[in-house]
C-alpha positions as a printed Julia matrix, in Angstrom:
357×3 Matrix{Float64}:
 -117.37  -17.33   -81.74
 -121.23  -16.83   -80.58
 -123.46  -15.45   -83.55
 -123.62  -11.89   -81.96
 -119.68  -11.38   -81.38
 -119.92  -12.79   -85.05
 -118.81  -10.17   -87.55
 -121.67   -8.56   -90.04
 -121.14   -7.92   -93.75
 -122.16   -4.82   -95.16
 -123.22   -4.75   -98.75
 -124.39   -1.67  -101.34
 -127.56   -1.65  -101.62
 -127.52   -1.62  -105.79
 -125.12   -5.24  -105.58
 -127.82   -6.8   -102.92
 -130.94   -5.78  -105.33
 -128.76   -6.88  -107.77
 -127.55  -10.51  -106.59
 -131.69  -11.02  -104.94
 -132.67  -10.44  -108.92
 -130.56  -13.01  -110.4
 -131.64  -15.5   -107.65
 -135.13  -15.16  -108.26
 -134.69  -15.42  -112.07
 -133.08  -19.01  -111.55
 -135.9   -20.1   -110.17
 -137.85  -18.63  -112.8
 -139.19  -15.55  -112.12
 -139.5   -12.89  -114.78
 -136.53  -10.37  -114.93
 -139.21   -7.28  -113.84
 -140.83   -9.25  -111.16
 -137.44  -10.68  -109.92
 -136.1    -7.34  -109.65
 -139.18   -5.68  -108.06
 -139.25   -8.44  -105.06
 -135.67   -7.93  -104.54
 -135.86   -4.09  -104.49
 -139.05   -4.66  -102.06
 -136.64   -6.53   -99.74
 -133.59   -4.11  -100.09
 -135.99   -1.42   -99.13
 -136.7    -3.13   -96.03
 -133.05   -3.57   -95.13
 -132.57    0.33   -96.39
 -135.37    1.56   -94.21
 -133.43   -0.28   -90.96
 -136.8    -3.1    -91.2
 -134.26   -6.35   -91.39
 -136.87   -8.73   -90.53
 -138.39   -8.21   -93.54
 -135.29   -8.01   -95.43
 -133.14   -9.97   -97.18
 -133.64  -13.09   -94.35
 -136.95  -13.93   -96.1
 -135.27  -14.32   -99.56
 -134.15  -18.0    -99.15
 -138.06  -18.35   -97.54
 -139.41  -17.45  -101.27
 -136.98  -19.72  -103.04
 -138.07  -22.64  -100.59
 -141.62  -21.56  -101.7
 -141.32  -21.07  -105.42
 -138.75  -24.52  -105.59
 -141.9   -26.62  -104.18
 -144.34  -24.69  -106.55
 -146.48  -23.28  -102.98
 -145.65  -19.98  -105.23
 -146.04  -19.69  -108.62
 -142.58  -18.22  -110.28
 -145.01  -16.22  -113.1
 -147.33  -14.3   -110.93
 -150.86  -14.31  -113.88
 -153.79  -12.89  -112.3
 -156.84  -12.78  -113.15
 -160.05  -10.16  -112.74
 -163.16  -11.77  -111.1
 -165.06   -8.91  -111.02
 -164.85   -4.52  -111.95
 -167.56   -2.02  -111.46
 -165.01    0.42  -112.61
 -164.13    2.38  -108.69
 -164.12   -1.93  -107.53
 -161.99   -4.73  -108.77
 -161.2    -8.14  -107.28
 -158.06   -9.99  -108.82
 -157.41  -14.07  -108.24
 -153.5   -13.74  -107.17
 -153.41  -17.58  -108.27
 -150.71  -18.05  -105.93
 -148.97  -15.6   -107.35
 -146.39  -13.72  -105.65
 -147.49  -10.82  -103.08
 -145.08   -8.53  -104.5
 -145.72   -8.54  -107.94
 -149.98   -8.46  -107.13
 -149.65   -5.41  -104.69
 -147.86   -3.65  -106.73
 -150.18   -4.31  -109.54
 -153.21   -3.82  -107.33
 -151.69   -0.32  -105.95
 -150.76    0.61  -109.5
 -154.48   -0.14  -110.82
 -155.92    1.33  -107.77
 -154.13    4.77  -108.27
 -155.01    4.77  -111.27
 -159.22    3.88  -110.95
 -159.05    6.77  -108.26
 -158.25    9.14  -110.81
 -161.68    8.45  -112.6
 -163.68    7.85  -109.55
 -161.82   10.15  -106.71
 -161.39    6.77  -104.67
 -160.99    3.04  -105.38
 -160.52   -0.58  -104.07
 -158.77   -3.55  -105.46
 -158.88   -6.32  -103.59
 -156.65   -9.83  -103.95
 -157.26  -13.04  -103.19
 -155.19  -16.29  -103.21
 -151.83  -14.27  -103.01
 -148.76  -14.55  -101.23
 -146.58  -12.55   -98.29
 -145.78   -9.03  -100.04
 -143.04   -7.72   -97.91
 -143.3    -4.6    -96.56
 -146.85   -2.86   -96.47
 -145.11    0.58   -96.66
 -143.31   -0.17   -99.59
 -146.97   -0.01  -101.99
 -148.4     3.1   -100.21
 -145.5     5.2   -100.46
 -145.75    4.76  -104.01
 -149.43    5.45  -104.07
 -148.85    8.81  -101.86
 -145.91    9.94  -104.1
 -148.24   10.16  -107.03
 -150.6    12.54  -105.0
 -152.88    9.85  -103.19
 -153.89    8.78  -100.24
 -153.1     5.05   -99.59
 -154.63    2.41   -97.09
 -153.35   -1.26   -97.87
 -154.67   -4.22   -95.46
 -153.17   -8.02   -95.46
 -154.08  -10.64   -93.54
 -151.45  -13.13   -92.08
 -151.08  -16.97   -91.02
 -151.75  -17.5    -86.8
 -149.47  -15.63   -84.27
 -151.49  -14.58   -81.38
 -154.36  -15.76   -79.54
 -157.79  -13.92   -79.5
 -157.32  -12.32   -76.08
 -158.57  -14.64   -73.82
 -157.18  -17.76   -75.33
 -154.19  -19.55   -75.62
 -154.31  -20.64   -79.14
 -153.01  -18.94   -81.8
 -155.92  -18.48   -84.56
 -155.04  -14.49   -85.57
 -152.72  -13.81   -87.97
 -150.42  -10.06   -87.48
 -152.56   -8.91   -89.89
 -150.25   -5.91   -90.94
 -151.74   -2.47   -92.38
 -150.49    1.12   -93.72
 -151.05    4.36   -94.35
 -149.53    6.76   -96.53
 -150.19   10.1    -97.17
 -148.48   12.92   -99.64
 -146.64   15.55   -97.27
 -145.04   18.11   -99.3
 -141.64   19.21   -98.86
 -141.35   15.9    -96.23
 -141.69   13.22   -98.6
 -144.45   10.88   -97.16
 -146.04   10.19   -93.75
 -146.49    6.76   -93.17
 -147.3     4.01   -91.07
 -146.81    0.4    -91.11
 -147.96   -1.63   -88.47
 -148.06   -5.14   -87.01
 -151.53   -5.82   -84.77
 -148.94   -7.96   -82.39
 -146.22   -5.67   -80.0
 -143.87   -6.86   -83.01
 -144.4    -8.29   -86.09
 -142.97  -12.03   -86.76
 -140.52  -10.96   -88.49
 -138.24   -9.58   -85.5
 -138.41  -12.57   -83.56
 -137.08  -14.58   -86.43
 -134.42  -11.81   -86.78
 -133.39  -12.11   -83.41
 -133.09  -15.88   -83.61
 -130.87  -15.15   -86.65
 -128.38  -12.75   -84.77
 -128.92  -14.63   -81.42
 -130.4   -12.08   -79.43
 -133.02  -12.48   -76.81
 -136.07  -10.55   -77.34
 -137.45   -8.09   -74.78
 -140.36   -9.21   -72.5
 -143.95   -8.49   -73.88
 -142.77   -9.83   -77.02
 -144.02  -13.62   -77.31
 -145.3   -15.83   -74.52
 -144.57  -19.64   -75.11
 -147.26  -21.99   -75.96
 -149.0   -21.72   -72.63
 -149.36  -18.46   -72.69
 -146.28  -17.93   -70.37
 -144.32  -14.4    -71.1
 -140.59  -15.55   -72.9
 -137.44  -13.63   -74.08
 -136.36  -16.64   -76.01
 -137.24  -15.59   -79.89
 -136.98  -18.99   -80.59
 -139.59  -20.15   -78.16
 -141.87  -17.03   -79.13
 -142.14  -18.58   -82.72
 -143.57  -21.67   -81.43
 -145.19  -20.21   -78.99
 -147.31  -16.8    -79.39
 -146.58  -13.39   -80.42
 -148.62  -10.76   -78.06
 -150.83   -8.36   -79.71
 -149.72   -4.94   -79.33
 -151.62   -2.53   -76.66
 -153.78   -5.92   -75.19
 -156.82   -6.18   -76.54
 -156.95   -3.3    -78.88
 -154.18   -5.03   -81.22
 -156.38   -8.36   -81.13
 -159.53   -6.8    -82.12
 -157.46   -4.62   -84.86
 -156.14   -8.25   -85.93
 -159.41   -9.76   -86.63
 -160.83   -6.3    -87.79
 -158.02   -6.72   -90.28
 -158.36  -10.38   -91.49
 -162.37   -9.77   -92.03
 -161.22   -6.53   -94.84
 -158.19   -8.38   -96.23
 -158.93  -12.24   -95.83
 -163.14  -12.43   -95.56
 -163.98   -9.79   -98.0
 -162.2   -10.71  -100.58
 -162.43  -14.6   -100.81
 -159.58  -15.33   -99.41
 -158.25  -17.63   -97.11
 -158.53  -16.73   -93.38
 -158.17  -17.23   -89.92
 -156.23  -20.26   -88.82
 -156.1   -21.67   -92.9
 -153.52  -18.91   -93.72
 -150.05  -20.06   -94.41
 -146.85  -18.18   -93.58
 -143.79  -17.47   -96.28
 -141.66  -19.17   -93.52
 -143.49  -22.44   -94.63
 -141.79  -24.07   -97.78
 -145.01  -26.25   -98.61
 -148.8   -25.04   -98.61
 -150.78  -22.62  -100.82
 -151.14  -19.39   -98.48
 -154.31  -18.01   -99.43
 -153.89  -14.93   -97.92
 -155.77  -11.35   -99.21
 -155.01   -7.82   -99.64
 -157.3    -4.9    -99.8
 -155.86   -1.36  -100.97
 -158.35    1.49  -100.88
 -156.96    4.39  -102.66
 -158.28    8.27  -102.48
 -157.05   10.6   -104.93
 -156.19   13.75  -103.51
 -157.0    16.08  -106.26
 -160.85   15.01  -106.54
 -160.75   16.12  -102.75
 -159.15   18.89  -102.23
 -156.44   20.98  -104.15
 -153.46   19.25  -103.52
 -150.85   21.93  -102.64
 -153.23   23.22  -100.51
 -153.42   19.59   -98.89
 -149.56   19.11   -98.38
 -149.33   22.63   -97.37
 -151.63   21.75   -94.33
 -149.36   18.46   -93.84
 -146.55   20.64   -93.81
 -148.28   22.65   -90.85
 -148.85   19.31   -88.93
 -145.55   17.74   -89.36
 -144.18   21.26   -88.11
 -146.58   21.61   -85.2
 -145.74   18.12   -83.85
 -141.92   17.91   -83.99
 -141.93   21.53   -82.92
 -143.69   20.18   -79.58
 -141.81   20.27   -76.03
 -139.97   17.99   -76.07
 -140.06   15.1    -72.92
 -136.81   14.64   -70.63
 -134.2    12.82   -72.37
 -135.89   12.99   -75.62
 -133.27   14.96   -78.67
 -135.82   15.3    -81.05
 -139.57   14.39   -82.41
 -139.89   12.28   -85.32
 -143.35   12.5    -87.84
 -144.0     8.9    -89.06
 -141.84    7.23   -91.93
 -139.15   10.35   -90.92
 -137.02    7.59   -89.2
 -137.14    5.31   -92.06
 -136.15    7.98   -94.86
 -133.22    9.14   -92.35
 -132.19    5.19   -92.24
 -132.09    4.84   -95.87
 -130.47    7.74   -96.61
 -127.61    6.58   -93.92
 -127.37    2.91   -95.21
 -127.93    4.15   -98.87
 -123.7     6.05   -98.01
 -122.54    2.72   -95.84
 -124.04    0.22   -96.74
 -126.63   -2.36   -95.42
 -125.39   -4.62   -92.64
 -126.64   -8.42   -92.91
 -125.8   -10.8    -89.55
 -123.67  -13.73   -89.99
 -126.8   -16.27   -90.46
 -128.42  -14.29   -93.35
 -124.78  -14.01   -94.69
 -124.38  -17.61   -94.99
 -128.23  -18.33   -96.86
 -127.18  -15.98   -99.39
 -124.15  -17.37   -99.96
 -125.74  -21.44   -99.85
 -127.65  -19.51  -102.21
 -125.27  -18.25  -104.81
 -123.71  -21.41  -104.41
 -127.4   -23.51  -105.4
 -127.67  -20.89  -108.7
 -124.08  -20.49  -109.55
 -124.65  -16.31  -108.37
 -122.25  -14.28  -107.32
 -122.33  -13.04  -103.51
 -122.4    -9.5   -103.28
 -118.67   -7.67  -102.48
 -118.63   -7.74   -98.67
 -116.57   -5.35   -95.87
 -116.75   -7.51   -92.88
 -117.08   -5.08   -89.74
């Protein structure tokens, strides 16, 4: 049997977050940080974002086992004007310091109507969307920046020296939840190509190019090769635009010394920058997601192009998703299957209950 014809398993959410928690505690993680990198991956899986689901769990425990990550994630501040503060991650996990750093953030632009934290020497935090739709559910407006280890080449070039270099934006919206985006600088981030490899899919052209800069569908070959930024050069100059907020600014590492969570050995480095604006010192706030309210309306109420059912406002997909797989479960391919379970196995867990499709 080939790995697609192989059959998935579909797991409740609550048992994944669940089984990811106890994982991370046996490799010495505190119980509120174990759980809050688990959820952040469950999320992922929730919101229909596999590639940055549960496949990157056993990527962390390679990580934390070879002490690249540190299991108790101890910050500390290097510097606070009050509206500013810079945190040393200390190779610290990215979960546990963005959420931290989103948390503070929020809470500085209460006092000063907008804020920055900024984190250096941190590791991969998941999903970006994941911090800002917390920050825009408490009546704020959220911009989070990371930078990322080499994927693409500057355009031009045929090395790979910029990072994906991943960004959101999240913004209160009223009766719709949250509008949000959450985007890769490359056509796709990483993360797909590594999820195709894992169902054993092919990947569609103007994904990844191989090393020479020649155009591939093999995911395999992308991930040695290079991932292509996403509209030409606009994604590449985003990229860099990106890494100079997140990895320059705030003393982190940069560039070509980043280091990816798919590496079991090597501090990362990486940065993260989360500028925060607080509604309220704006504007009034109900007036504000009345107005989004307006937008959201005005664009899916647009004509509609041939072939096209319906027009979705961003992050409306992702909430639809999770409120699907929240009812039926979350798929996981065959090959992220069998990690987990090598990985209940290594901490004497128990695999989730299973319903193989």
């Amino acid at each position: 049997m080939s790995t697609t014809d192989a059959p998935t398993h579909t797991v409740r959410a609550v048992d994944l977050v669940a089984f990811g928690q106890q994982v991370l505690e046996a490799h010495g993680v505190p119980v509120a940080d174990a759980h809050l990198v688990s959820d952040s991956l469950v999320q992922a899986e929730l919101w229909g974002h596999s590639s940055h689901g549960m496949l990157r769990l056993p990527w962390y425990v390679e990580r934390l086992r070879g002490g690249a990550m540190s299991a108790v994630t101890d910050p500390t501040v290097l510097n606070d004007t009050g509206s500013l503060l810079l945190l040393d991650g200390r190779d610290g996990i990215g979960q546990v310091l963005t959420d931290r750093a989103v948390t503070e953030s929020v809470r500085r632009a209460r006092s000063h109507g907008i804020s920055g934290v900024a984190v250096r020497n941190s590791n991969h935090f998941g999903m970006a969307a994941y911090y800002t739709r917390k920050a825009a559910t408490e009546g704020c407006v959220s911009l989070l920046f990371t930078n990322a280890s080499p994927a693409m080449a500057p355009w031009g070039g045929r090395e790979k020296t910029v990072g994906t270099n991943p960004w959101s934006i999240a913004v209160p919206a009223g009766s719709y939840g949250v509008a949000v985006i959450d985007l890769a600088n490359t056509a796709v981030a990483r993360g797909k190509l590594y999820l195709a490899a894992e169902r054993g899919e092919q990947i569609p052209n103007g994904w990844a190019a191989d090393a020479n800069g020649v155009p591939t569908t093999d995911p395999a070959v992308g991930i040695e090769g290079l991932i292509l930024p996403m509209a030409g050069p606009k994604g590449y100059v985003i990229a860099f635009m990106m890494d100079a907020l997140a990895g320059v600014l705030t003393g982190s590492a940069f560039g070509t010394d980043v280091v990816g969570p798919y590496e079991p050995e090597g501090r990362s480095g990486c940065g993260h920058l989360v500028l925060t604006l607080d509604v309220a010192s704006l504007t009034d706030l109900e007036e504000f997601t009345g107005r989004m309210e307006t937008l959201i309306e005005q664009t899916k109420a647009a004509e509609k192009a041939d072939g096209s059912a319906e027009i979705f406002f961003p992050g409306e997909l992702e909430d639809r998703a999770a409120e699907s797989r929240a009812t039926s479960g979350i798929p996981l391919p065959p090959n992220t299957w069998t990690s987990l379970t090598e990985l209940a196995s290594q901490t004497g867990t128990s695999v989730p209950v299973h319903t193989s499709n």
